[in-house]
Kinemage of the C-alpha trace (Angstrom):
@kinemage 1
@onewidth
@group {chain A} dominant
@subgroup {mainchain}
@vectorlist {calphas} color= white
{ca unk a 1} P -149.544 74.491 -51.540
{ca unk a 2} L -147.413 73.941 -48.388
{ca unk a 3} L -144.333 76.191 -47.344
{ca unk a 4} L -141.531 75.533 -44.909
{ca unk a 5} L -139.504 78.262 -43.597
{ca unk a 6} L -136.324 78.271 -42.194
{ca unk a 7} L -132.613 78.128 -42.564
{ca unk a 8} L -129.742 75.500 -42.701
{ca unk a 9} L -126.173 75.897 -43.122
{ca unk a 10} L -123.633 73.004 -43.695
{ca unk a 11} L -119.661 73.366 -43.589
{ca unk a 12} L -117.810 71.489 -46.261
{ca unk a 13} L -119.081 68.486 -46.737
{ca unk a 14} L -120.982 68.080 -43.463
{ca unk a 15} L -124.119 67.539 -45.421
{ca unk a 16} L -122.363 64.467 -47.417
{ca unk a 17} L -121.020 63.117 -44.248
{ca unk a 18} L -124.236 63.156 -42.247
{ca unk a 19} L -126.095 61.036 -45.425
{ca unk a 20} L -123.236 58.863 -45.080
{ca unk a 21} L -123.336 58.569 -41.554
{ca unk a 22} L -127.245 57.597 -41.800
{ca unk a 23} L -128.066 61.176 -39.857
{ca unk a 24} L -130.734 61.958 -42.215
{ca unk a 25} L -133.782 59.209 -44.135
{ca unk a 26} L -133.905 60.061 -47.447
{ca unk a 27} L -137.257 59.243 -48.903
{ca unk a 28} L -138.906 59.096 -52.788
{ca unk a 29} L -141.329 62.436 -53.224
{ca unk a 30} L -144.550 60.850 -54.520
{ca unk a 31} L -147.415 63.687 -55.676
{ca unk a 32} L -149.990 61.971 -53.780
{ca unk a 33} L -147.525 63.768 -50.432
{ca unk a 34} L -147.529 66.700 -51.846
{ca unk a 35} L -151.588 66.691 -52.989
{ca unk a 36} L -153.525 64.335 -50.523
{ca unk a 37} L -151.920 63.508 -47.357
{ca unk a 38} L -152.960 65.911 -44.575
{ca unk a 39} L -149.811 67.690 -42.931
{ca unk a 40} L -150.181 65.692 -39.790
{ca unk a 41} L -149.850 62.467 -41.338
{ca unk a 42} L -147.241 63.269 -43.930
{ca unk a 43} L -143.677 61.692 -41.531
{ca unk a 44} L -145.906 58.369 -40.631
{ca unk a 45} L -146.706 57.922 -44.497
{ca unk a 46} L -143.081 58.784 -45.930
{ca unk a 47} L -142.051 56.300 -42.664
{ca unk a 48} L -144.708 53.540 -43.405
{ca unk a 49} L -143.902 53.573 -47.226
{ca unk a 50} L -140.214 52.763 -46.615
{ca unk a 51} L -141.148 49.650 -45.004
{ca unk a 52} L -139.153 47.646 -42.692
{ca unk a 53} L -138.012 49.307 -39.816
{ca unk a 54} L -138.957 52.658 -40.334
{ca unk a 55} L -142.773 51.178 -40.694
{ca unk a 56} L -142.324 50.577 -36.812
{ca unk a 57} L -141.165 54.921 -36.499
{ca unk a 58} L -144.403 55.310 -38.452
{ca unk a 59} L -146.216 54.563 -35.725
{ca unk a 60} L -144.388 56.064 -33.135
{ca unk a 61} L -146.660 58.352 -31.165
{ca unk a 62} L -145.453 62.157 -31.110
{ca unk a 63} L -145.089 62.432 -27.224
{ca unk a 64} L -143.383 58.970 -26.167
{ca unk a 65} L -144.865 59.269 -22.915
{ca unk a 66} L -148.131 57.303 -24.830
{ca unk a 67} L -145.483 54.903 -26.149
């Protein structure tokens, strides 16, 4: 079981116009996420199963210093 803790807060409509506006990367929740990929590796496989561009984020390291 995983828990994440915290707090957002949208105005009106902010929320709508940040999807539109490509702010956020919506992604399909597959169980195997959820039930077998360690925490640590959970953004690169959401990015790398997306494909195209965001396959190249994937593999982004975490401190761009080692990019």
């Amino acid at each position: 079981m995983r828990f994440f803790v915290g707090y957002a807060g949208w105005s009106p409509q902010q929320l709508l116009e940040e999807l539109q506006g490509g702010s956020w990367v919506p992604a399909t929740m597959y169980p195997n996420y959820l039930f077998k990929t360690r925490p640590e590796r959970l953004w690169s496989q959401v990015m790398s199963n997306k494909g195209n561009t965001f396959s190249v984020i994937a593999e982004m390291p975490e401190d761009v210093h080692f990019n």
